[in-house]
C-alpha positions as CSV (number, residue, x, y, z in Angstrom):
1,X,135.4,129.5,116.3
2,X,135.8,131.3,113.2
3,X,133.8,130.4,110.5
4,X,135.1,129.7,107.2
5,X,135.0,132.2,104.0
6,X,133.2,131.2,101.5
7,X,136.2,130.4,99.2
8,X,137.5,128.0,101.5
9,X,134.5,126.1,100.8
10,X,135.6,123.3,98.5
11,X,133.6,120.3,97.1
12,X,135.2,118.6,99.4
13,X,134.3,120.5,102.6
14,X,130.7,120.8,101.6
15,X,130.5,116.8,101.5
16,X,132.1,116.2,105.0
17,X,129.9,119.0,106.6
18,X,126.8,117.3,104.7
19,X,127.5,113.9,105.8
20,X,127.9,115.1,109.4
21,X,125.8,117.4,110.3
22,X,122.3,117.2,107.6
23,X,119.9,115.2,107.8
24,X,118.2,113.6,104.3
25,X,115.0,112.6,103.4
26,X,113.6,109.1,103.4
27,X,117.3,107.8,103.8
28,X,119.4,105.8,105.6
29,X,122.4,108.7,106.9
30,X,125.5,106.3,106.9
31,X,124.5,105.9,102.9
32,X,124.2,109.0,102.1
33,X,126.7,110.6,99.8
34,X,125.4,113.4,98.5
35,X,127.3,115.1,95.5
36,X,128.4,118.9,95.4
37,X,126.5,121.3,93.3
38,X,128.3,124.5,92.7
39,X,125.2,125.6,90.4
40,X,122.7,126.0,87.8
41,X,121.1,127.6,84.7
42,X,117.6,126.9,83.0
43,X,117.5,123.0,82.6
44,X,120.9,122.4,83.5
45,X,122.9,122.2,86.6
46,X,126.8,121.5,87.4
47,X,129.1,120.5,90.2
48,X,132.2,121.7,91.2
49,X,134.3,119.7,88.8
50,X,132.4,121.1,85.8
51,X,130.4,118.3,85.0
52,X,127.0,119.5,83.4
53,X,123.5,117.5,84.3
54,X,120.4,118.1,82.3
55,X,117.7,118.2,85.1
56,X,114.8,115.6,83.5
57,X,113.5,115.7,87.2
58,X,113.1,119.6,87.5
59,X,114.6,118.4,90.8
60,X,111.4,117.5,92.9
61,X,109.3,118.2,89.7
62,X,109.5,121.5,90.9
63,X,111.4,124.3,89.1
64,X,109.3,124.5,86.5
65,X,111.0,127.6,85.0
66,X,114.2,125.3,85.8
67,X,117.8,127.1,87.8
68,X,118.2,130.5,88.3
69,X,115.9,132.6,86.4
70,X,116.4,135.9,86.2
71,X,112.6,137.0,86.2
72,X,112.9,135.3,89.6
73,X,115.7,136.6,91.1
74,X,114.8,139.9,89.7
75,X,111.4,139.4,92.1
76,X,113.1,138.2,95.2
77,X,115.2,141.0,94.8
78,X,112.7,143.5,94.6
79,X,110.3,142.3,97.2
80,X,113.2,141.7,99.4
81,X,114.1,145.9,99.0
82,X,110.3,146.5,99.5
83,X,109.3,144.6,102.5
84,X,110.5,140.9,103.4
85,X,108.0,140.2,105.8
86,X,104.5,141.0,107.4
87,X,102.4,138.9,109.2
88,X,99.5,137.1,107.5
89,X,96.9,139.1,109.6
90,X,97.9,142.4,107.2
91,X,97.3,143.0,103.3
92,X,100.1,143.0,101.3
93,X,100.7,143.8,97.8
94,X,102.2,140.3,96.5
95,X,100.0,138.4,98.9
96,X,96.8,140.0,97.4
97,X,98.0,140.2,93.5
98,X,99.1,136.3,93.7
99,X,95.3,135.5,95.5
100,X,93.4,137.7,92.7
101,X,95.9,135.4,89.8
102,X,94.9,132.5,91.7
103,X,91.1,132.8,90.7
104,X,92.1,133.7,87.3
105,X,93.7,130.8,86.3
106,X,92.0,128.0,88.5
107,X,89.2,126.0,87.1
108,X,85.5,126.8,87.9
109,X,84.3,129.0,90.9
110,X,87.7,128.6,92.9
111,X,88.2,132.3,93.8
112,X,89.1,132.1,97.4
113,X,93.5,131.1,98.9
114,X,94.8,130.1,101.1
115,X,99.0,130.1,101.3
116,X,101.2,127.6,103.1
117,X,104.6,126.8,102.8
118,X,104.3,123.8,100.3
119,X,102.1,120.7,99.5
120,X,101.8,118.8,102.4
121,X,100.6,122.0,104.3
122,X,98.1,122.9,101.5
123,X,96.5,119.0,101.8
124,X,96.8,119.2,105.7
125,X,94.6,122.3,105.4
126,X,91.9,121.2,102.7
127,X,90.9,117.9,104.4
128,X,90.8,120.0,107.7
129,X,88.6,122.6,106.0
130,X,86.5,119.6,104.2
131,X,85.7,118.3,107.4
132,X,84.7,121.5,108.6
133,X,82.2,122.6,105.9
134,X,80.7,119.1,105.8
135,X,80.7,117.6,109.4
136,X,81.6,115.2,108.3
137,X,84.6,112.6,109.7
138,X,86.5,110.3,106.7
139,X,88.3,111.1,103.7
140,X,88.6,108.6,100.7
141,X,92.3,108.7,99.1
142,X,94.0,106.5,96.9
143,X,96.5,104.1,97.3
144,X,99.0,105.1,94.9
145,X,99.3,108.5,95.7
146,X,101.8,111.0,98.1
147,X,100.6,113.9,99.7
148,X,103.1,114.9,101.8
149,X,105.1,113.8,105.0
150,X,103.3,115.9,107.4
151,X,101.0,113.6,110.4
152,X,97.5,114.2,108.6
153,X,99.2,114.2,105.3
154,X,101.1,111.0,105.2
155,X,98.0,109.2,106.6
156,X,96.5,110.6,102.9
157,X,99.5,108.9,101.3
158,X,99.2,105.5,100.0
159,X,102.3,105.0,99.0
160,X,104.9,102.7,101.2
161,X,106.7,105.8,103.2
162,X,103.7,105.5,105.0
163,X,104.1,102.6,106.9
164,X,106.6,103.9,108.8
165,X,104.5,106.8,110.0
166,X,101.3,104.3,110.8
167,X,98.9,104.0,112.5
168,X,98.4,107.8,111.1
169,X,95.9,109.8,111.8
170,X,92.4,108.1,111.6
171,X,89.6,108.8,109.5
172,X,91.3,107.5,105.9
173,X,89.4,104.9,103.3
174,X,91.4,103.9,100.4
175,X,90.2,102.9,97.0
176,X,92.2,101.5,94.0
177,X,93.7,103.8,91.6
178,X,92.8,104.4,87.6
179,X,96.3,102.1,86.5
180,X,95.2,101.0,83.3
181,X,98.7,99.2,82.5
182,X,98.3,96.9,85.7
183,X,94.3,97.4,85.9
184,X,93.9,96.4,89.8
185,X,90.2,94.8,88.8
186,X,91.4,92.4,85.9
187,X,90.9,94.2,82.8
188,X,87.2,93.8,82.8
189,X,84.9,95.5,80.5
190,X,83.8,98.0,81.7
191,X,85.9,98.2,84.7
192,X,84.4,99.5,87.6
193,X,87.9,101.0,89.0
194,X,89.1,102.6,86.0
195,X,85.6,104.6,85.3
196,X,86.2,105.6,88.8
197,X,82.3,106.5,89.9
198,X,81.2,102.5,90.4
199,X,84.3,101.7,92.3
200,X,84.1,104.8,94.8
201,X,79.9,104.0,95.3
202,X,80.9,100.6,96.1
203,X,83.3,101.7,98.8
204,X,80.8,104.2,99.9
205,X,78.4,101.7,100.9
206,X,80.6,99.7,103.1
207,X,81.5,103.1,104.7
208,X,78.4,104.8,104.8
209,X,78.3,108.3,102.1
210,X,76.8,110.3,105.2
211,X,80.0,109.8,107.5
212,X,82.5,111.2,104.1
213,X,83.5,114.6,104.1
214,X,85.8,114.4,101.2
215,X,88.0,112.1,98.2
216,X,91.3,113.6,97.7
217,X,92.9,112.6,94.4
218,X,96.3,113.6,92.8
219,X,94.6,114.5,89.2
220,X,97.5,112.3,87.8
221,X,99.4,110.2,90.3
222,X,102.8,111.6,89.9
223,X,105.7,110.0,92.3
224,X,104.0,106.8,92.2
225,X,104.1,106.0,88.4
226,X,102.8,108.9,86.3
227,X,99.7,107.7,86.2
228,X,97.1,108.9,84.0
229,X,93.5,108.7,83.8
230,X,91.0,107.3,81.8
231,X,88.5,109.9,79.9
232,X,85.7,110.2,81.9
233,X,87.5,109.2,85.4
234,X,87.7,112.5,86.5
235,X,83.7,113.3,85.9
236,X,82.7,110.1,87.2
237,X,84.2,111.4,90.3
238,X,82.7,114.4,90.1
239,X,78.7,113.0,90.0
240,X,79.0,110.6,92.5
241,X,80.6,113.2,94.9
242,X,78.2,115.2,94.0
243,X,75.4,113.0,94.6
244,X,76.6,112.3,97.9
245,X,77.8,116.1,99.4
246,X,81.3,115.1,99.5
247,X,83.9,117.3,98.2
248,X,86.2,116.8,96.2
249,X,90.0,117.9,96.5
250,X,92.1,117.6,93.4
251,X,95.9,117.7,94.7
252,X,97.7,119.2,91.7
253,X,101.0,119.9,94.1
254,X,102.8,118.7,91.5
255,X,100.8,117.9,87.9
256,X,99.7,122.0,88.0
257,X,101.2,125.1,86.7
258,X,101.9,123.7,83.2
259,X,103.2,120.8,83.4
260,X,101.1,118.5,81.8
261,X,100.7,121.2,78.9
262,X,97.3,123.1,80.7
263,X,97.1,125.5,83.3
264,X,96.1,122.7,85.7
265,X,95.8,119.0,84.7
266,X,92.0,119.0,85.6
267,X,91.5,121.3,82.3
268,X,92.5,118.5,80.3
269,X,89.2,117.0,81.1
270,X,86.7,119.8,82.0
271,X,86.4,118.9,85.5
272,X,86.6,121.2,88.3
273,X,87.5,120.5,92.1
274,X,85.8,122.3,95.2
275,X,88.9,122.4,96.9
276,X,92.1,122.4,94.6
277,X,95.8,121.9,96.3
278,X,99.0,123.8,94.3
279,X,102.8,124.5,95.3
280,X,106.1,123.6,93.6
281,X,105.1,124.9,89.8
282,X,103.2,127.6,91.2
283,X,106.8,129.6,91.9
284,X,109.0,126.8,91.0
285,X,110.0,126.5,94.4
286,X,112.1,129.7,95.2
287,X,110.7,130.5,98.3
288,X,108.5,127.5,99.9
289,X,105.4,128.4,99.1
290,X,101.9,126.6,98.7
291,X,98.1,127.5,98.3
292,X,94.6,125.9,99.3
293,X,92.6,127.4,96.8
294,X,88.3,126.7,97.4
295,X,85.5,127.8,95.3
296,X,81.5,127.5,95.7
297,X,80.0,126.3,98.8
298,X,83.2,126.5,100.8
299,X,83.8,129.8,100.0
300,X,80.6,130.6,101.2
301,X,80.7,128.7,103.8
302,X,84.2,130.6,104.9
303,X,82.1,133.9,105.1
304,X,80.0,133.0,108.1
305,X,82.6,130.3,110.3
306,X,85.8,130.5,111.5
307,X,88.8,129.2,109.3
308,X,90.6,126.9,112.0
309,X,94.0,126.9,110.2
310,X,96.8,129.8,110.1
311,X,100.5,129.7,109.9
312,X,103.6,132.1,110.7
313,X,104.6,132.5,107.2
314,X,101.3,132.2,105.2
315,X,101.7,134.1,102.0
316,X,105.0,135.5,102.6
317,X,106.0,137.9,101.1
318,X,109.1,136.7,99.1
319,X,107.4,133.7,98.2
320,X,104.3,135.7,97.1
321,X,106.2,137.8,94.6
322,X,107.9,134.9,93.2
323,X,104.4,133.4,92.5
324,X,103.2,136.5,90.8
325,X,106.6,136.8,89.0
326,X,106.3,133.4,87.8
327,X,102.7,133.4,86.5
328,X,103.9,136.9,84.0
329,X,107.1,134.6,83.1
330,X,104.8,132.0,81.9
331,X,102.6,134.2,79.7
332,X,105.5,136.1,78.6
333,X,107.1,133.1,77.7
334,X,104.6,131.0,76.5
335,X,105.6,127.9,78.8
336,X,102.8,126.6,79.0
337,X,102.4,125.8,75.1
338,X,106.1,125.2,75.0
339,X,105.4,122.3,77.5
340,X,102.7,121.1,75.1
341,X,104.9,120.8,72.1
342,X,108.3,119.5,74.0
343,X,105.4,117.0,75.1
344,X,104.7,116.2,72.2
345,X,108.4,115.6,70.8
346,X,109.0,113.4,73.9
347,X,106.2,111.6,73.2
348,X,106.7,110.3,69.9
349,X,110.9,109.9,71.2
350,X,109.4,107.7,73.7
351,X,107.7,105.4,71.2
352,X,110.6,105.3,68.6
353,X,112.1,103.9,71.7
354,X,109.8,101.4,72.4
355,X,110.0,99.9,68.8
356,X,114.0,99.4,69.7
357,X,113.8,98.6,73.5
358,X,111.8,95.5,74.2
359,X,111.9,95.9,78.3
360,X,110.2,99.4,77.7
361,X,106.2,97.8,78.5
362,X,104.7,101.5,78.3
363,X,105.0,104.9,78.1
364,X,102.3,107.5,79.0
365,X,102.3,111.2,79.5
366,X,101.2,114.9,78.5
367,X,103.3,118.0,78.6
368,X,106.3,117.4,80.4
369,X,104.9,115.0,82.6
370,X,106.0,111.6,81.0
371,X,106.8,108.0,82.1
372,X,108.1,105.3,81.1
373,X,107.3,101.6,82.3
374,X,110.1,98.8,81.9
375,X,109.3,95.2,82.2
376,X,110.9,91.7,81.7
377,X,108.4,90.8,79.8
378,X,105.6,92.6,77.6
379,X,103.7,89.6,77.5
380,X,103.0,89.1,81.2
381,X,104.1,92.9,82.1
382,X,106.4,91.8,85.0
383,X,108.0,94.4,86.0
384,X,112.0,95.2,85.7
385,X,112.0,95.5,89.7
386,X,109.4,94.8,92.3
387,X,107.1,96.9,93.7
388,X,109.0,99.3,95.9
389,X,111.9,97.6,95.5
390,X,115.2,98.7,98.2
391,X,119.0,97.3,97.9
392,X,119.8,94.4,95.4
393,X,116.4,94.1,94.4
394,X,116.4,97.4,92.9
395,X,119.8,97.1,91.3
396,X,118.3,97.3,87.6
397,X,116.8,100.3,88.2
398,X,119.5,102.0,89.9
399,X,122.1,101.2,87.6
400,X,120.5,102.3,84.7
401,X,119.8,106.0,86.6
402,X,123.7,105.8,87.5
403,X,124.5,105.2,84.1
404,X,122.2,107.6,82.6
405,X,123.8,110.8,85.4
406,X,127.3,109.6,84.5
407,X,126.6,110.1,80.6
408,X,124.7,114.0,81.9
409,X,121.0,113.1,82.2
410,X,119.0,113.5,85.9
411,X,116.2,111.2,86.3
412,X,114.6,109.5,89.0
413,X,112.6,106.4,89.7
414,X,109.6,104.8,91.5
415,X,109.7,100.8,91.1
416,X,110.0,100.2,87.6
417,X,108.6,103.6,86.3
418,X,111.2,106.4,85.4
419,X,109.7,110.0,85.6
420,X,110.6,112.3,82.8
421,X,109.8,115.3,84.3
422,X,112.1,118.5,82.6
423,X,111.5,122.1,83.4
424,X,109.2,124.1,81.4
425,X,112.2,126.1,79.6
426,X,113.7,123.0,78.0
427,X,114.4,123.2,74.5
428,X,113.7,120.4,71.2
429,X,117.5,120.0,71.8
430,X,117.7,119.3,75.0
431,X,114.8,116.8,74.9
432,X,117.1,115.3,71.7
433,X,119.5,115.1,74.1
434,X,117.9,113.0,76.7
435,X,116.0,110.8,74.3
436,X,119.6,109.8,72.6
437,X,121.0,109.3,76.2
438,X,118.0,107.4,76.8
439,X,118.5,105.1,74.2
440,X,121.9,104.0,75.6
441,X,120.8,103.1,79.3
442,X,117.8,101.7,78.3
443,X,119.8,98.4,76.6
444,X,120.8,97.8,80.5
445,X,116.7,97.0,81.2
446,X,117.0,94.7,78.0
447,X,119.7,92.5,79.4
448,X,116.8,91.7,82.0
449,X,114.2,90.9,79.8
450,X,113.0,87.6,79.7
451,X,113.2,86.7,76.0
């Protein structure tokens, strides 16, 4: 069988061979309809028809430097001329440039990487590693959180697309999470789950500190609601981990790189982790790439005891030089500051917003990492769909994002949060843009609210 020229593929074809013959994430396959893209360009991308889509999702909140950049290309291009592949056992020029970045810009002592192929591969290997240094057996993650879909790294994930992969693999103690909108303790004063330290002693002394090799903590819950912590969270952490020998993992898979308007989210409060997780920002997804990045008494402890972890393609090449490539773009381009002050614009958008749209409860963020909370109520905060809502129950929310990608505007959605999430690149016009389209859908969430 011949196979078809590229001009013969239409929009058309493309969707019949998807719906056959690919398989999609966390879906059901006889609902999946997925639509065409022909392309894309800094924050925008089209389909075949025309039809232009401002990307406020960055896709999976990972082109950071949004489509096609040329600074990119330009590196794939070039690595690709030089050498496209060498095994991880060699030193290569990318590999070693993006590993000597890498403890430039991280926080603290971090100074050692490690590079997989994305997230769930960087978490897989840090709690491995943790375990390792400490000998010791049990991790302490958080309920709203995703790590990634990988065995070890789904049992991490608190969030529902767990279940399906349960019972995972064992050794994980959840605590509650820093959601000070819906504060899981009650709202008291001082709350022992917000400040974060009194909450994870408490579960330390049902589990035992000794037996706790590590807590592993998105620095701000991202798919699960953009959640943000407290001042002080972070620290509190920090002392009683300390205090203990545990170490502590920050996963900034998807909060890092700039998007929150810092180098890393952890800046914002002066906290540093002994093991911090990266990928997606770190080369806006190009070339899969991740990194496992350690610091202080791992690091040593790497200099005298085998690292039980490797892969095929750690820090490829291709992916390597895209990292490097995108750290210069950044300075060169001043994204990260640009992310600070679109942050800002949204920010105040947002709560111009709120003053007209009653079913918009709250609305937290930094950078470009913004979300937005919609309720029927703002009295008793019930929220616009349930938690982890599927089918009719989720109708609200899904006909809002419908309505909001008919009008040119990409967003996404966890339960009754929407994640406003644009590349780093955007512009005050663009961020206009959405905020005006935002205003339209919203008034579908007010026909749901209570009053």
């Amino acid at each position: 069988m011949t196979a078809p020229a590229r001009e013969d593929w239409t929009a058309e074809r493309i969707a019949a061979a998807d719906r056959a013959h690919v398989i999609h994430s966390w879906s059901v396959q006889g609902n999946v309809h997925a639509r065409p893209v022909a392309g894309g360009s800094g924050s925008w991308f089209w389909d075949h028809d025309g039809r232009r889509y401002l990307d406020f999702q960055s896709q999976l909140v990972n082109l950071n430097l949004g489509h096609q950049h040329p600074g990119l290309i330009a590196a794939i291009k070039e690595q690709a001329d030089r050498l496209c592949y060498i095994g991880p056992g060699f030193a290569e020029q990318s590999r070693a440039e993006l590993a000597e970045l890498m403890a430039e810009l991280t926080p603290g002592d971090l100074g050692m990487t490690f590079f997989t192929t994305g997230g769930a591969a960087a978490n897989e290997n840090a709690v491995r590693l943790a375990r390792h240094v400490t000998g010791r057996p049990k991790i302490v993650a958080r309920y709203r959180s995703y790590h990634g879909a990988t065995a070890g790294a789904i049992s991490l994930t608190g969030d529902p697309r767990r279940w399906a992969a349960e019972p995972g693999t064992p050794g994980v103690v959840r605590m509650f999470d820093p959601y000070t909108y819906r504060c899981p303790a009650g709202h008291p004063d001082p709350c022992p789950v917000c400040t974060g330290g009194p909450h994870l002693e408490e579960i330390l002394q049902y589990e035992g500190p000794a037996t706790v090799a590590a807590v592993v903590l998105e620095t701000v819950t991202g798919t699960n609601g953009l959640i943000y912590p407290p001042d002080g969270y972070l620290a509190s952490i920090r002392e009683v981990c300390d205090r203990h020998g545990i170490l502590l993992i920050l996963d900034e898979v998807m909060a890092g790189f700039g998007r929150t308007g810092a180098w890393f989210a952890c800046d914002h409060w002066d906290v540093a982790p002994d093991i911090l997780t990266t990928a997606k920002g770190l080369n806006s997804g190009y070339v899969p790439l991740g990194a496992m990045t350690v610091g202080g008494r791992v690091a040593d402890w790497l200099q005298d005891h085998m690292f039980w972890g490797g892969l095929t393609y750690s820090g490829h090449p291709l992916a390597c030089a895209t990292g490097v490539a995108s750290v210069r773009i950044m300075r060169e381009e001043n994204l990260v500051e640009n992310a600070r002050e679109r942050g800002e614009q949204l920010g105040a958008g947002l709560a111009e917003l709120a003053a007209r749209h009653p079913s918009l409860g709250d609305h937290r963020g930094r950078g470009l990492f913004h979300g937005i909370e919609l309720v029927r109520d703002r009295d008793t905060r019930e929220p616009l769909v349930p938690f982890n809502a599927k089918g009719e129950a989720n109708r609200p929310m899904a006909e809002l994002i419908s309505a909001a990608l008919e009008r040119g505007l990409y967003l996404s959605s966890f339960s009754s949060v929407l994640r406003l999430t644009p590349p780093l690149v955007v512009t005050a016009d663009e961020i206009d843009l959405a905020l005006s389209v935002l205003d339209e859908v919203l008034g579908i969430a007010d026909t749901h609210y209570a009053a």
